[in-house]
N, C-alpha and C positions, 0 to 999 in steps of 0.2 A: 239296352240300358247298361248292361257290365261288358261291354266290349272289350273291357279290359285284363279282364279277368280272363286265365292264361287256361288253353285248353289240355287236358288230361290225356283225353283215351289218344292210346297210338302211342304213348312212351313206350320205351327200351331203355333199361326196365321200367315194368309198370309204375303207374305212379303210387307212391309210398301214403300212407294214412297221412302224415305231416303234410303232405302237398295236400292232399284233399281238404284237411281241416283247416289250413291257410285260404284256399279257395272259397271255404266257406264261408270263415270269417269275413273274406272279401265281401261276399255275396249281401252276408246280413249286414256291414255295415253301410253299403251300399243304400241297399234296401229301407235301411232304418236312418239313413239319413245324419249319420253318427260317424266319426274317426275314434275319437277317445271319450273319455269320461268315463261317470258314475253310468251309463248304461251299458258300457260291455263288461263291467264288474255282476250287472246285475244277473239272478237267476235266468228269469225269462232269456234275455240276449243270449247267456251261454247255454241253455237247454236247445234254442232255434239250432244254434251254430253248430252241436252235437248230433241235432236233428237231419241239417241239411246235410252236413257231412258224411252220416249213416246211408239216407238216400242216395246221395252222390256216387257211396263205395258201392250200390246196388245196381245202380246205373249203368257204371262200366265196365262190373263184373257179367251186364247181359246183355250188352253191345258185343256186334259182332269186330272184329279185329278191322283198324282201318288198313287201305291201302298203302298209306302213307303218313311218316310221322307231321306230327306237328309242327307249324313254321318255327315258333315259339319256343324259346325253352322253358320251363319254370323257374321262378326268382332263386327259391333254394338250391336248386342246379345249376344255377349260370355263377354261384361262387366257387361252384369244385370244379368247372373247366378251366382248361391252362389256357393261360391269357397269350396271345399272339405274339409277345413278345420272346414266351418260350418255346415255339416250334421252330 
């Protein structure tokens, strides 16, 4: 169902609370069937998103290390790499 949603464990460096809390947002507004509006304002929505994102950081704090990174990079990371034209 979130295939989209960009995978975590295996960064270097780890992934940051911000990526996680993005991914979670992902995740609920997926779930909830929502982009914007008066429900990602609302309590419930933002207590889930705080929720999953807690779980999340528990997750990969007790996963074991992968082999290998992820194909992927995170959205917030792919604006701090130099762009092709500068190598």
């Amino acid at each position: 169902m979130c295939r989209n949603i960009t995978m975590l464990r295996g960064l270097e460096p780890p992934a940051t609370h911000e990526e996680i809390h993005a991914a979670a947002l992902q995740y609920a507004r997926k779930v909830a069937a929502v982009t914007s509006g008066p429900l990602l304002t609302a309590s419930a929505f933002t207590e889930a998103v705080d929720q999953i994102a807690d779980v999340t950081e528990r997750l990969l704090g007790a996963l074991p290390p992968r082999r290998s990174p992820p194909l992927t990079v995170p959205p917030n990371r792919r604006r701090t790499l130099p762009s092709a034209s500068e190598e």
